[in-house]
C-alpha positions in Angstrom: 15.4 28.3 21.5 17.1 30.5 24.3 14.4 33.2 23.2 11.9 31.1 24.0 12.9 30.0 27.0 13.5 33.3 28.3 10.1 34.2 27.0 8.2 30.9 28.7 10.5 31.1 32.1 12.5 27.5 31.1 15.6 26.2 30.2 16.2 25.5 26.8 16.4 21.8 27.6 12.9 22.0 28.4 12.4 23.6 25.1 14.1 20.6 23.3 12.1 18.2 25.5 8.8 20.0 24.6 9.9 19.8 20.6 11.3 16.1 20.6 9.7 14.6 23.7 7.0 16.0 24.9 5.1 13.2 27.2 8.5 14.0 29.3 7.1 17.7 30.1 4.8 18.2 32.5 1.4 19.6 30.4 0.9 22.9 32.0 5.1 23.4 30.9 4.3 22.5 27.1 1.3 24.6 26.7 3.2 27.8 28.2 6.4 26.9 26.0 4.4 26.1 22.9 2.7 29.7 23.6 5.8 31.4 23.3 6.7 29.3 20.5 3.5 30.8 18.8 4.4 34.2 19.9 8.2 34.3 18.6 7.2 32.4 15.6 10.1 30.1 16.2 10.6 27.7 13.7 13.6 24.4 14.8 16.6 24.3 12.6 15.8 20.6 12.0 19.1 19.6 9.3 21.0 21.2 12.7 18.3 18.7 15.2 19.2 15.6 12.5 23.1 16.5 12.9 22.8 15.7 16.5 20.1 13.0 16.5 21.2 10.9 13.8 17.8 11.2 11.7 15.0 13.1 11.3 11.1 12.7 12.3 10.1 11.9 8.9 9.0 8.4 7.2 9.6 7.5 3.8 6.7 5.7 2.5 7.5 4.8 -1.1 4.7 2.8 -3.6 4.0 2.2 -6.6 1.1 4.1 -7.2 -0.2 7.0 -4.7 -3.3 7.8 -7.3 -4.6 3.9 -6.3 -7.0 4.3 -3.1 -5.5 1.0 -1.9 -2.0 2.8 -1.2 -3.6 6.3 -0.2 -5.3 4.5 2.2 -2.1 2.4 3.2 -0.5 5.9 3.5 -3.4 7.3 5.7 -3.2 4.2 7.9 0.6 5.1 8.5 -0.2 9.0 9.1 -2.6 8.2 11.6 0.2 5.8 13.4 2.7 8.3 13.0 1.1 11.2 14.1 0.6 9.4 17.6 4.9 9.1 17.6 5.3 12.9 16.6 6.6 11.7 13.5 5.5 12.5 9.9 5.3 10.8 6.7 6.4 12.0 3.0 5.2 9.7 0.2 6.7 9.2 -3.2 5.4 6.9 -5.8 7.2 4.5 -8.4 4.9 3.8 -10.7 6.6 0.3 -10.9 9.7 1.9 -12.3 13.0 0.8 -10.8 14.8 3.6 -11.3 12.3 6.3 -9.8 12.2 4.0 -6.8 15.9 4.3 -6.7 15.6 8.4 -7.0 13.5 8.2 -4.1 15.5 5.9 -2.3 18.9 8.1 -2.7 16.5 11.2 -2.0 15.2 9.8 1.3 18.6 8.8 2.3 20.1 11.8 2.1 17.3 13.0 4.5 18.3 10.7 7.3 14.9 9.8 7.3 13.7 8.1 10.3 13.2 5.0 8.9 11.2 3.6 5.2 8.3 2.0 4.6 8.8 0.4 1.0 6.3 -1.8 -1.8 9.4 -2.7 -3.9 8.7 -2.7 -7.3 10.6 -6.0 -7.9 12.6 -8.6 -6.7 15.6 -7.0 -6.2 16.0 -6.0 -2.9 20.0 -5.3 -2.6 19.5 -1.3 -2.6 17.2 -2.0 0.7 19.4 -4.2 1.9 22.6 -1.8 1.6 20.4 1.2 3.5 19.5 -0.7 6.5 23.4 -2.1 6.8 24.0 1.8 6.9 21.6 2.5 10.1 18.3 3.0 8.1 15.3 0.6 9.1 13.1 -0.7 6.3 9.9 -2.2 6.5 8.3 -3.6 3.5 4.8 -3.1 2.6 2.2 -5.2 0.8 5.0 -7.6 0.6 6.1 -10.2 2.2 9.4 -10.4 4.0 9.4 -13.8 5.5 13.1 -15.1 4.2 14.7 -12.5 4.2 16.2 -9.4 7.0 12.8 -7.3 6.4 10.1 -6.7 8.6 7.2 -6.7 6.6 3.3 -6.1 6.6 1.5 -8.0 3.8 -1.6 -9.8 2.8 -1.6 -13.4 2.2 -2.2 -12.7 -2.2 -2.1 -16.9 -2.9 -5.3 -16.8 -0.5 -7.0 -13.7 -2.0 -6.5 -15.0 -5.3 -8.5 -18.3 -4.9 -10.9 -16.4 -2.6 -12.1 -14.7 -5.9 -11.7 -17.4 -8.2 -13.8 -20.2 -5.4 -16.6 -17.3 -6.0 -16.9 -17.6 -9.6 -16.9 -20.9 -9.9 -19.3 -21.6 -6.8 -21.4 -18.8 -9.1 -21.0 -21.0 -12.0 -18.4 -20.0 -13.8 -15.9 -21.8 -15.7 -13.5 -20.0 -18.4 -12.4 -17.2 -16.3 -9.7 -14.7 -17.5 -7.5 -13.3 -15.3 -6.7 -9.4 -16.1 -3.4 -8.0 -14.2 0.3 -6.9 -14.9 3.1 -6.5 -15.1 3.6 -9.8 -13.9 6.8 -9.0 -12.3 4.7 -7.7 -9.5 4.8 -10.0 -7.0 1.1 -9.3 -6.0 0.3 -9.8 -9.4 2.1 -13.2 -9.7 0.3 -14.4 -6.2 -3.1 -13.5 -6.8 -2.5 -15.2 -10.4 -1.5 -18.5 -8.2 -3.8 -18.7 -5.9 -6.8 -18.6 -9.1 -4.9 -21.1 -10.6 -5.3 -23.4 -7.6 -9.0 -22.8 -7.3 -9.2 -23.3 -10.7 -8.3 -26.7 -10.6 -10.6 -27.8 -8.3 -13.6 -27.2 -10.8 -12.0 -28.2 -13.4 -12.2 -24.2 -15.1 -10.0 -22.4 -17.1 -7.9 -19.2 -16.5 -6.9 -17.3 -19.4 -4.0 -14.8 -18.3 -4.7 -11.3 -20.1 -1.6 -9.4 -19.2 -1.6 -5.5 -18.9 0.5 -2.9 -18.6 0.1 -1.7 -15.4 -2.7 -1.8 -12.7 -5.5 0.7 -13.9 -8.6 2.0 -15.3 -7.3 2.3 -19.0 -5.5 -0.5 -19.2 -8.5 -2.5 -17.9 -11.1 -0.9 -20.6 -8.3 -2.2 -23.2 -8.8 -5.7 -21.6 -12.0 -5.7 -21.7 -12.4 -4.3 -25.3 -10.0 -7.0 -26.6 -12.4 -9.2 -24.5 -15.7 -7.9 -26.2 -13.8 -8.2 -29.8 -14.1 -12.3 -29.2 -16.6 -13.9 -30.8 -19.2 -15.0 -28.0 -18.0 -18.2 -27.9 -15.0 -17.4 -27.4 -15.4 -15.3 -24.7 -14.7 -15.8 -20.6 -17.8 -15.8 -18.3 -16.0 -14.2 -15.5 -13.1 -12.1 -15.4 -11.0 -11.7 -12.5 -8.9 -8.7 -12.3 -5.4 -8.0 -10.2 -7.1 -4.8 -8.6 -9.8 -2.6 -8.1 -8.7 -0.4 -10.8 -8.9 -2.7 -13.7 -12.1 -3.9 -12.5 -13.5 -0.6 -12.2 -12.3 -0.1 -16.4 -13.2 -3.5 -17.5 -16.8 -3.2 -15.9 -17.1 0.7 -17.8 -15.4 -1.0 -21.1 -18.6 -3.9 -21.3 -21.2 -1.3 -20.5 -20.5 1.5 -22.9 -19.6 -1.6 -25.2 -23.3 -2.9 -24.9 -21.8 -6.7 -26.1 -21.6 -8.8 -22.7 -24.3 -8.3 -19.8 -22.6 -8.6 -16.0 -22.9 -10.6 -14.2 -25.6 -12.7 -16.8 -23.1 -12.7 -19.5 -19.5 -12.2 -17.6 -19.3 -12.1 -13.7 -16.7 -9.7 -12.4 -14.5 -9.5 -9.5 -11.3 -7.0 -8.5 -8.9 -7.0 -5.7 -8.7 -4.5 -2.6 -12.5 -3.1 -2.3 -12.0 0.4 -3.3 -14.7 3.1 -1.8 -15.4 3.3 -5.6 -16.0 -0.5 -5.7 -19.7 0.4 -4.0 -20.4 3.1 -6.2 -19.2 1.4 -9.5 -22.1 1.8 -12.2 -22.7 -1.9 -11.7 -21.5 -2.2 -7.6 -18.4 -4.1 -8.0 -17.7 -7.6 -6.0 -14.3 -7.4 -4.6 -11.2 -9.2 -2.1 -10.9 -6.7 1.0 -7.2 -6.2 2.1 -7.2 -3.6 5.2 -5.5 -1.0 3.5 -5.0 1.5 6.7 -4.4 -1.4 9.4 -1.4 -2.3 6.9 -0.7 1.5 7.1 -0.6 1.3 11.3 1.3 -2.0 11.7 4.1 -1.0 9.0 4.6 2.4 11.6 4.9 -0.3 14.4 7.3 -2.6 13.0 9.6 0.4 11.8 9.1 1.7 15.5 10.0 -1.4 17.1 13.2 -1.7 14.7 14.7 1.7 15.7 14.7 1.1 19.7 16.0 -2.4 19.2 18.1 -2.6 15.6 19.0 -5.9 16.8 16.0 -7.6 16.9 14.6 -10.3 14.4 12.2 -9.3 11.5 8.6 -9.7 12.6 6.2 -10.1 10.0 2.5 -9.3 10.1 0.2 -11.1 8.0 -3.2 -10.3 7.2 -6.1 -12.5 5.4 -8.3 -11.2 3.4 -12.0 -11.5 3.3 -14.3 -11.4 0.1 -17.3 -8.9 -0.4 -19.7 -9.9 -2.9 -21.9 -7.1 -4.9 -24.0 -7.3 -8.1 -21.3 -7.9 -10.3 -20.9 -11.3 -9.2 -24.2 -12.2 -7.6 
């Protein structure tokens, strides 16, 4: 740092306001100390920076599944936000096991990150709890908080749910099977009561086809076991617990050639996907806005480091429904 003050004519406080606060610097300052930055090929000792600091400029964003576009757009949402705070984000995912979630938990941690964004993969919540005693916010995401000492950025599920299921049966439909799991997933539980209630006011069925876990193969399986049923026997609509399944239960009944959608079975997933448009029958689906739940979990984390003090705040979004062939 003292080589590249010397080399842009500052003090090396200037140089640590350029790398750590820039907006205090006047612009024509940064640009000549980020040129001799270029130059030098300087490169901050940031473990040395997090020694003094406290914590680094790094989010922890930990999900349960990275390969779902849901949470990759969830993660873009919170890149975009932390960019703007010269912060960055590393992502792990869980893939609803408790103990990887833990591994990355420990592993975060120990990298004073700045703060966590977290979709727990359960109920438990103690290991969350213990961090932010220690100094380390934690925002949940795609979960609820309200009740507890989280901040939290979620969609209201219970609403989503019977958003889907009020479709069918305004299509209709009556014996509707409901694909999703594991069902200790809270989404998966919520969107599971919300059909339930919509159920029950047109008197229809849901039949509860557990899987287990939220994608493409395991929703072909469903569907499969599905087409197996003798016709009678079978659902005229399936709602699924995401995108995903949808997406594997809608290729299952085509390459199957034994149910006809939407004339036979209607079909309808959860978090409109890009590949929801493009599916081989365009797939109906209940929007959540994946990268505004992204933005607002960077807020709330931001807003809990400058004032650890504060109450939770919780941000609640509703989701809307977009119908496509597969329904229609």
């Amino acid at each position: 740092m003292k080589q590249v003050a010397a080399a842009a004519g500052v003090s090396v406080g200037t140089v640590s306001n350029v790398l750590n606060s820039p907006d205090k610097v006047a612009p024509a300052t940064v640009d000549r100390v980020m040129a001799a930055i270029d130059e030098l090929g300087f490169v901050r000792n940031d473990a040395a920076r997090q020694l003094r600091a406290g914590r680094s400029r790094c989010i922890g964003l930990v999900v349960l599944d990275l390969g779902n576009p849901f949470f990759t757009d969830v993660a873009r949402g919170a890149e975009a936000s932390a960019s703007e705070r010269n912060l960055m984000v590393l992502s792990g995912s869980t893939d609803d096991n408790p103990d990887r979630e833990r591994l990355y938990l420990d592993t975060f941690d120990e990298q004073r990150v700045y703060g966590l964004l977290v979709s727990p993969v359960g109920e438990n919540l103690s290991k969350l709890e213990t961090l932010q005693s220690r100094g380390t916010p934690v925002v949940l995401v795609d979960r609820d908080g309200t009740g507890t000492s989280f901040s939290s950025v979620a969609v209201d599920d219970v609403a989503g749910g019977a958003m889907a299921v009020r479709h069918l049966c305004e299509q209709g439909r009556r014996r509707i099977a409901y694909v999703g799991g594991p069902s200790s997933l809270r989404q998966v539980a919520d969107r599971l009561r919300g059909a339930r209630a919509a159920a029950a006011e047109f008197d229809a069925t849901v039949d509860v086809i557990g899987t287990p876990e939220l994608s493409v193969l395991a929703g072909r399986a469903a569907a499969a076991g599905i087409a197996d049923r003798a016709p009678k026997d079978r659902p005229d609509a399936i709602f699924c617990a995401n995108d995903l399944l949808a997406l594997g239960v809608l290729q299952s009944l085509v390459m199957l050639g034994r149910s006809v959608v939407p004339d036979d079975i209607a079909v309808i997933g959860y978090d409109d996907i890009d590949f929801a448009a493009s599916a081989v029958v365009s797939l109906s689906s209940v929007r959540q806005p994946s990268r505004d739940i992204g933005r607002a979990a960077v807020d709330l984390l931001d807003r809990a480091v400058a004032d650890p003090a504060a109450p939770p705040q919780h941000v609640h979004f509703q989701p809307t429904l977009t119908v496509r062939a597969s329904t229609s």
